[in-house]
C-alpha positions in Angstrom: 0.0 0.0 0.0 3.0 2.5 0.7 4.0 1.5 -2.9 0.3 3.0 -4.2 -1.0 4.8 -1.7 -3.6 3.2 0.9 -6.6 4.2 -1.1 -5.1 1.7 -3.9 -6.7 -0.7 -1.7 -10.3 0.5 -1.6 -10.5 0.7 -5.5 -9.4 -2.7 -6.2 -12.3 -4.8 -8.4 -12.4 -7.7 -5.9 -14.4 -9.2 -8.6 -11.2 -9.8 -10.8 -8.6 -9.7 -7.9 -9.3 -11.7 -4.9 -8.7 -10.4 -1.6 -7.5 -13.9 -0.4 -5.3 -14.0 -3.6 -3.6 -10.6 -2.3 -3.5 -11.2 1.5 -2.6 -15.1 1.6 -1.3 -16.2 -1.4 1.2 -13.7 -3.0 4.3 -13.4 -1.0 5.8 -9.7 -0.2 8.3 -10.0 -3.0 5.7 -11.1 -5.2 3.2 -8.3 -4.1 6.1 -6.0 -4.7 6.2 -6.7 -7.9 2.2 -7.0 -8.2 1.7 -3.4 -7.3 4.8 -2.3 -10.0 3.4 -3.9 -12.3 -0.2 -1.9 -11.6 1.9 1.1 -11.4 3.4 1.0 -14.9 0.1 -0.6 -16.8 -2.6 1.9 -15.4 -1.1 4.9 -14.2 -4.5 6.9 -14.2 -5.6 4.4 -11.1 -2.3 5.1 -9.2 -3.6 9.3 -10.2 -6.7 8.9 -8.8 -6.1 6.7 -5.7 -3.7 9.7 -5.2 -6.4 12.2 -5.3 -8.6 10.1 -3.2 -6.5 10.1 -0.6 -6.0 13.8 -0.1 -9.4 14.3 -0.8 -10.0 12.0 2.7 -7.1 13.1 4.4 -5.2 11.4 6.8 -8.0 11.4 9.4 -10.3 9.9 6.9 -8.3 7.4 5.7 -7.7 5.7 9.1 -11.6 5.4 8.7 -12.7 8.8 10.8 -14.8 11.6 9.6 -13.6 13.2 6.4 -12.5 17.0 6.7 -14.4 18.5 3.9 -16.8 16.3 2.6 -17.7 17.2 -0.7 -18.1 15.5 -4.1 -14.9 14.1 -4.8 -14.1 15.0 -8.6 -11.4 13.2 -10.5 -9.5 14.5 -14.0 -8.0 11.2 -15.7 -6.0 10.5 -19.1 -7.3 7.0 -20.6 -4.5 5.6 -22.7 -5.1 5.5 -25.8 
């Protein structure tokens, strides 16, 4: 998560990537390389997980009330 930010971990599609998978089967080199991976093939998600998280805050992201609640609003490239 300190590779991607902790809000990388909210926006993962647990429909196409297991939790299980993450937390019990890869080992931490292997997760390393995982999140690297992510990093270099879909850059826009590591963007926006970045915005999420400052858009919680550090308060909010330990799961406490979020400082300024409004709509979150996120600006994206899509490779083409």
């Amino acid at each position: 998560a300190e590779t991607l930010g902790w809000s990388f971990l909210a926006v993962i599609p647990y429909t196409e990537v297991s939790k299980t998978w993450l937390e019990q089967t890869l080992s931490a080199p292997e997760l390393v390389i995982f999140l690297g991976v992510v990093q270099r093939v879909n850059n826009a998600v590591v963007d926006g997980c970045k915005q999420l998280e400052q858009w919680l805050g550090e308060n909010g992201v330990k799961g406490g009330q979020i400082p300024d609640p409004g709509l979150l609003g996120t600006k994206v490239g899509v490779p083409a």
